[in-house]
N, CA and C of each residue as an Amber inpcrd file, in Angstrom:
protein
   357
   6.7200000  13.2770000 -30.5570000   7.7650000  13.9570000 -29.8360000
   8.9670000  13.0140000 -29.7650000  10.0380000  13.5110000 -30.4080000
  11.4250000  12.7920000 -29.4920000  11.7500000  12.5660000 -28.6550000
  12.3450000  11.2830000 -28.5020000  12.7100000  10.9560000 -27.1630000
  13.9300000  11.9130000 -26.3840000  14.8350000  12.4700000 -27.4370000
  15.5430000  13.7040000 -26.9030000  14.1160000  14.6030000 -25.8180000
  13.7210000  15.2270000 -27.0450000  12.7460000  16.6260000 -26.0930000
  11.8870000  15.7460000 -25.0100000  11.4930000  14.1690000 -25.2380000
  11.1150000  13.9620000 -23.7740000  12.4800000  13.7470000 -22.4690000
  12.8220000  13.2980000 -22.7720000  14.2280000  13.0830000 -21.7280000
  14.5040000  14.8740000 -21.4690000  14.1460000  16.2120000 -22.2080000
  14.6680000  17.0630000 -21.5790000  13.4360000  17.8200000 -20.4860000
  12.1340000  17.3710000 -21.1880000  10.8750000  17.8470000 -20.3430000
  11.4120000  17.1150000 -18.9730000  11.0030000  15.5860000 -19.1890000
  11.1230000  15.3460000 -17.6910000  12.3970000  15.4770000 -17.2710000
  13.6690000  15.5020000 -17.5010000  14.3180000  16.2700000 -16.3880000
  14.3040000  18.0690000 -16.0740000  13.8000000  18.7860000 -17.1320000
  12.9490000  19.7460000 -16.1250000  11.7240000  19.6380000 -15.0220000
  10.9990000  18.7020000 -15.2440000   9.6790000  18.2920000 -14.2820000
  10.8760000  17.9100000 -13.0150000  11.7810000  17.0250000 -12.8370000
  12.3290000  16.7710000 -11.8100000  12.9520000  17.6980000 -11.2750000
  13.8320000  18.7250000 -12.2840000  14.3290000  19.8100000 -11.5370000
  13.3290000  20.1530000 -10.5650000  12.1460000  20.8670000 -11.4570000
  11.1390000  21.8710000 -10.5700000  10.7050000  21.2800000  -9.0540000
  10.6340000  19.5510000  -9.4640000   9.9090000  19.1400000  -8.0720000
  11.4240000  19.1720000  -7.1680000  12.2520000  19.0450000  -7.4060000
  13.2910000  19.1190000  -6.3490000  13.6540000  20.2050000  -5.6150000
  13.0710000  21.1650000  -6.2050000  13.6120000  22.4040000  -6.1340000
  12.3930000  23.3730000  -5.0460000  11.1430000  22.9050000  -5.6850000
   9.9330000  23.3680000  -5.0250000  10.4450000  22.3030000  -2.7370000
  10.9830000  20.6360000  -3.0060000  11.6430000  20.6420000  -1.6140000
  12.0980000  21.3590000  -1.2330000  13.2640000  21.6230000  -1.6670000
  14.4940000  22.1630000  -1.5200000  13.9770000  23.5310000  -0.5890000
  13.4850000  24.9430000  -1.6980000  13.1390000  25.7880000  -1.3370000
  12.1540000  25.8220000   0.2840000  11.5700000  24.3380000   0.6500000
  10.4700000  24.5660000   1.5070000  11.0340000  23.8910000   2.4570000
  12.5920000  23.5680000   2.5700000  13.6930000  23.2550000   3.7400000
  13.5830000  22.1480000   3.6130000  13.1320000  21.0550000   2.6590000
  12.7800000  19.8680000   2.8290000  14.2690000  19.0250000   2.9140000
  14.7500000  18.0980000   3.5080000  15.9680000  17.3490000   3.7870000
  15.7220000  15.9900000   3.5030000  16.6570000  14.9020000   3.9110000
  16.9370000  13.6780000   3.4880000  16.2890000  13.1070000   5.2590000
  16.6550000  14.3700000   6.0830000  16.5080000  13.9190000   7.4920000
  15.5070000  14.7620000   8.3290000  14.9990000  15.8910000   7.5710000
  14.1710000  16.7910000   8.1770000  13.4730000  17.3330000   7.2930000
  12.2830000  18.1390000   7.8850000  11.6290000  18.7900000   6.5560000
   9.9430000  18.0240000   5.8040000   9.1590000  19.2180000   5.4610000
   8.2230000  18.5440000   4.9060000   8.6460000  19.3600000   3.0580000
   7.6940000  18.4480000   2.3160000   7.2220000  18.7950000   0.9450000
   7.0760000  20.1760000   0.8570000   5.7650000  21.0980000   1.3760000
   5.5200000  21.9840000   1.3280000   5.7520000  23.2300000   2.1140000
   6.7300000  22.8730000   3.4050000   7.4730000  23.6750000   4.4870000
   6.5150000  24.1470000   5.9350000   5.7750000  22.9340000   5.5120000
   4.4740000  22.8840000   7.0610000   5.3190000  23.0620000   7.7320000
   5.1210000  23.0130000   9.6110000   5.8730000  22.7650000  10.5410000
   5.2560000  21.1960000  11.2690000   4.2570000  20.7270000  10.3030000
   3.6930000  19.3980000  10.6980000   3.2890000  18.7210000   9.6270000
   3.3580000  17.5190000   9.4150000   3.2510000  16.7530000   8.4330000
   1.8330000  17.3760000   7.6400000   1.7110000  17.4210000   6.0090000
   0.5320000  17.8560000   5.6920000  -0.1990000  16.6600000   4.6230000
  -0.6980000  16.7910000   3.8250000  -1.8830000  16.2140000   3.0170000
  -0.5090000  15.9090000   1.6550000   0.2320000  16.5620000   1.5070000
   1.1670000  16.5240000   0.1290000   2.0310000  15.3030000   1.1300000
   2.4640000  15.3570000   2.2830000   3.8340000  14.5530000   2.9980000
   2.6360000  12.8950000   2.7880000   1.9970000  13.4200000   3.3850000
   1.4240000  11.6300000   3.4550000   0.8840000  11.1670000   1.8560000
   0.3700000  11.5770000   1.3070000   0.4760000  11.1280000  -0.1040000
   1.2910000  10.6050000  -0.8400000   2.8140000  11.3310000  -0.3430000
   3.9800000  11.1620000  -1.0150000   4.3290000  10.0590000  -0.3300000
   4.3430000   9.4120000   0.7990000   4.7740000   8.7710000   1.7810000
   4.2680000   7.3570000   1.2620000   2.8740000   7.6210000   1.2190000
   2.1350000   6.1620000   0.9120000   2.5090000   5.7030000  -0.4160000
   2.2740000   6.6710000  -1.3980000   2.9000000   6.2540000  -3.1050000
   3.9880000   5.5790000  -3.0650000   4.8460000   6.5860000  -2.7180000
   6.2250000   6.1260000  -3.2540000   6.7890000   4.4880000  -2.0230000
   6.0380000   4.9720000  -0.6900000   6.3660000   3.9010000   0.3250000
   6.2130000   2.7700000   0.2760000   4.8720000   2.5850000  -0.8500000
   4.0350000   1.2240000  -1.1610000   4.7790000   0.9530000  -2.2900000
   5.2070000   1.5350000  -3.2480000   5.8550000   1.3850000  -4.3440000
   7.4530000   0.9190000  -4.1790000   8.0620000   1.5950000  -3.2890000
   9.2560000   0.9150000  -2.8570000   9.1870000  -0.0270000  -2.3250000
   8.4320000  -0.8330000  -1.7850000   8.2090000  -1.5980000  -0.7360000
   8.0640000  -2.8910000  -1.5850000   7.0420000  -2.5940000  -2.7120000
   6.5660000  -3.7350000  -3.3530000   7.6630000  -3.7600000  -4.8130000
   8.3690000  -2.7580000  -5.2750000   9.2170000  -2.6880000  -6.0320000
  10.6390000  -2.0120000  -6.3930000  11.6900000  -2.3090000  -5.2840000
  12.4610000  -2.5610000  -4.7740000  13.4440000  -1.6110000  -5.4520000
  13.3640000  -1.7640000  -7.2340000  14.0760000  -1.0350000  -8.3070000
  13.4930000   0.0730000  -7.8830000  12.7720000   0.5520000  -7.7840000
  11.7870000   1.7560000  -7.9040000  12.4300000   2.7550000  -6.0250000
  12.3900000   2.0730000  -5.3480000  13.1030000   2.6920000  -3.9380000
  14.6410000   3.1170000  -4.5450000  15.3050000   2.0570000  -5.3110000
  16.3900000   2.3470000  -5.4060000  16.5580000   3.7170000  -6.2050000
  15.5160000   3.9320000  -7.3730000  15.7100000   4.9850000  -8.5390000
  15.4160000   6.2290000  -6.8740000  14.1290000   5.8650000  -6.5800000
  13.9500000   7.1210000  -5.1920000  15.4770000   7.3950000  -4.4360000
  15.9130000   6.4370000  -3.9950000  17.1980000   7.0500000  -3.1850000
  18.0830000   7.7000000  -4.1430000  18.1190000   7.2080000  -5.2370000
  19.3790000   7.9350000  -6.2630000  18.6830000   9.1570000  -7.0960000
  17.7040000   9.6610000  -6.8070000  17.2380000  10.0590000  -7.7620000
  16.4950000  11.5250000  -7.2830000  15.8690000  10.6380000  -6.0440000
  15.5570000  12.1990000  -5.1740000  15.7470000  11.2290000  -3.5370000
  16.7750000  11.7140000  -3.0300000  16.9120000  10.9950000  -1.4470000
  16.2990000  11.9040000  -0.9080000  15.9890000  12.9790000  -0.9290000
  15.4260000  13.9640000   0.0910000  13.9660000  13.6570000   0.0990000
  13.2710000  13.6470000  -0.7310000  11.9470000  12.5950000  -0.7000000
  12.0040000  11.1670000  -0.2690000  13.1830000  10.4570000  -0.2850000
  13.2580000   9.5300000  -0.0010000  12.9450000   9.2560000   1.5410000
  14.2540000  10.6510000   1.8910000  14.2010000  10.1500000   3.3750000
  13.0110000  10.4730000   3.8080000  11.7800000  11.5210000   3.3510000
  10.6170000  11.7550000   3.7770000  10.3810000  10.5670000   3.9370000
   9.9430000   9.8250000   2.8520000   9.1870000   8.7120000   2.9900000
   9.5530000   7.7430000   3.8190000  10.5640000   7.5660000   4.2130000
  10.9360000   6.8600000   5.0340000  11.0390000   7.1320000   6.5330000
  11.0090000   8.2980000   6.5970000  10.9700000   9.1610000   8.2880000
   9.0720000   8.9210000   8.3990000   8.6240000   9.1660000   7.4000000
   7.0830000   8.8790000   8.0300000   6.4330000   7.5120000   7.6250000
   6.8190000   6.9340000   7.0210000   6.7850000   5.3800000   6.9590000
   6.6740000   4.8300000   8.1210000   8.0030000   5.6750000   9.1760000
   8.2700000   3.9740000  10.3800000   7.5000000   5.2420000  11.2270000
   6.6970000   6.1500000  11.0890000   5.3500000   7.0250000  11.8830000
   4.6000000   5.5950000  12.3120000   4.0640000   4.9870000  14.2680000
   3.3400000   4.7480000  14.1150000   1.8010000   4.0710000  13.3050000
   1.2080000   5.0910000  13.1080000   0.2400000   5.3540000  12.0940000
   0.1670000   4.7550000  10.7510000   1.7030000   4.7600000  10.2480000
   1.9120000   4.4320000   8.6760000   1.7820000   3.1650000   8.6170000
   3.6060000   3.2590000   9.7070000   4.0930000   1.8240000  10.0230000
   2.8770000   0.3190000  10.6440000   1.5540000   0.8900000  10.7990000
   0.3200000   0.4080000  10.7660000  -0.3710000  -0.3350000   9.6920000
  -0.8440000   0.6690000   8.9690000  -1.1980000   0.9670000   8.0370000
  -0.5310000   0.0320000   6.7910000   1.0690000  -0.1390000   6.8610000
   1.8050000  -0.8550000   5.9900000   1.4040000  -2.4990000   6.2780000
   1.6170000  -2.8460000   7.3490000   1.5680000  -3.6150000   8.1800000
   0.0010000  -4.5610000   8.1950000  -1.1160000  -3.7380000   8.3310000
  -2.1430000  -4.3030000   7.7000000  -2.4930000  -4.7720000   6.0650000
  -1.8400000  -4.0340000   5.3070000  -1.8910000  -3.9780000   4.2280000
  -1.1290000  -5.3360000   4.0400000   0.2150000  -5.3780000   4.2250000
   0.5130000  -7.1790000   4.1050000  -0.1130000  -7.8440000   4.4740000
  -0.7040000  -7.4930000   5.4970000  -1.5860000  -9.2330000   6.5390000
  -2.8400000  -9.1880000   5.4250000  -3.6910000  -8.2290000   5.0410000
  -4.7690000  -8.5530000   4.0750000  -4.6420000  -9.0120000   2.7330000
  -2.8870000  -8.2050000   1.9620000  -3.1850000  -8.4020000   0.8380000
  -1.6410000  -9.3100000   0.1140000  -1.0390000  -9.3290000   1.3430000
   0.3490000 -10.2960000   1.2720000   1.3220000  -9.1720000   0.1040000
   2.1810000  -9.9270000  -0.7800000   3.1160000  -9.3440000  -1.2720000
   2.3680000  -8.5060000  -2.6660000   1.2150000  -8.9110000  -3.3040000
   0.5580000  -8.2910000  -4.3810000   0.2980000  -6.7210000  -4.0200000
   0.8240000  -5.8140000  -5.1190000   0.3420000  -4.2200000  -5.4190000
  -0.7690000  -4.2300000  -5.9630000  -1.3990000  -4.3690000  -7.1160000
  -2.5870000  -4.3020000  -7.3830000  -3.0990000  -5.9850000  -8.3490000
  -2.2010000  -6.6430000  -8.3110000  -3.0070000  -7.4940000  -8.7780000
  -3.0550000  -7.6030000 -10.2040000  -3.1820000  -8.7580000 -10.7150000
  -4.1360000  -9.0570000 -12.5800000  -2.7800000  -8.6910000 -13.4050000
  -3.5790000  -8.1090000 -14.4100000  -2.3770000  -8.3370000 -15.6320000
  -1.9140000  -6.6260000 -15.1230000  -2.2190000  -5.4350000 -14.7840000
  -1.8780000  -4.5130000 -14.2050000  -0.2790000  -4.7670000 -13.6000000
  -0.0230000  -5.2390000 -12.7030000   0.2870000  -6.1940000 -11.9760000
   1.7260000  -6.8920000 -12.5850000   1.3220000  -7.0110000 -13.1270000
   2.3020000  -8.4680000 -14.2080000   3.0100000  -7.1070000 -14.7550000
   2.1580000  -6.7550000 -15.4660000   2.4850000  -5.1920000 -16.8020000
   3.7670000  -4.6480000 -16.0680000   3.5700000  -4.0680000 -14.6250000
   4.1130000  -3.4870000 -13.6090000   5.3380000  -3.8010000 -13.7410000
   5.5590000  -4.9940000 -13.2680000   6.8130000  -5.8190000 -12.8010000
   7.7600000  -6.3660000 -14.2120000   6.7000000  -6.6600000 -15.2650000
   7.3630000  -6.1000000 -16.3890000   8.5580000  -5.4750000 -16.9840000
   7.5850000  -4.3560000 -16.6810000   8.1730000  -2.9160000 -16.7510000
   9.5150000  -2.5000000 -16.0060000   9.3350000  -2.7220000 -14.5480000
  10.1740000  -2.3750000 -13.7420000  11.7940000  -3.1850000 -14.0010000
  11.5360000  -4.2690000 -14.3970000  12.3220000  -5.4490000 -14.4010000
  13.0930000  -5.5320000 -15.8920000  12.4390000  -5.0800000 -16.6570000
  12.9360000  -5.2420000 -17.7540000  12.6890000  -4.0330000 -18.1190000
  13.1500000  -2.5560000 -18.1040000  12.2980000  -1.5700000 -18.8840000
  12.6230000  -1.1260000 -20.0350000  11.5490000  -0.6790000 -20.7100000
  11.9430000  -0.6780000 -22.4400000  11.7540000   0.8330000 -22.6490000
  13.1390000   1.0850000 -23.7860000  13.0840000   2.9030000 -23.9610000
  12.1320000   3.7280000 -24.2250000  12.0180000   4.6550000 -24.7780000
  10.9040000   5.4640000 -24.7890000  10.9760000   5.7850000 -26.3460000
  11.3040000   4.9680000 -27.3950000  11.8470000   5.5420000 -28.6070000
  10.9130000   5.0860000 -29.4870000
């Protein structure tokens, strides 16, 4: 496949997921994923992924704010939740600044840091 027809799939995949927010009132400042009236099973999933991922890779929050802020701000409205803001919080004290570790790890930061086209 070309890297054209991939660059046009996934920005249809992003349309759809923006759009599936969008439609379910989701905001930058209000709002869930799926248009619960309480956080559901899709909000905290999204929260922890992308939360742990921004957190530990910095480029990657930034592509989130520019890229989809309305997920962003999810993740970030239930991030500083108590519960999360816990949850994050243990996770440094056990496992310090490492995401997963090994050459995974390395590959990762790699990637993020230097990323190479899709061609």
């Amino acid at each position: 496949m070309s890297s054209c027809a991939k660059s046009r799939i996934h920005a249809a995949e992003r349309r759809r997921r923006k759009e599936t927010g969008r439609r379910h009132g989701l905001g930058a400042r209000a709002g869930h994923l799926l248009g619960e009236h309480a956080v559901g099973v899709a909000d905290l999933a999204t929260a922890t992924l992308w939360g742990t991922l921004a957190e530990h890779f910095p480029a990657i929050g930034e592509l989130l704010d520019a890229r989809a802020p309305n997920v962003a701000g999810l993740v970030r409205r239930l991030m500083a939740e108590p519960a999360l803001a816990n949850l994050a919080r243990v996770s440094r004290e056990q496992f310090g600044a490492r995401y997963c570790g090994g050459d995974i790890e390395k590959s990762m930061k790699r990637a993020i840091n230097h990323p190479v086209s899709d061609d």
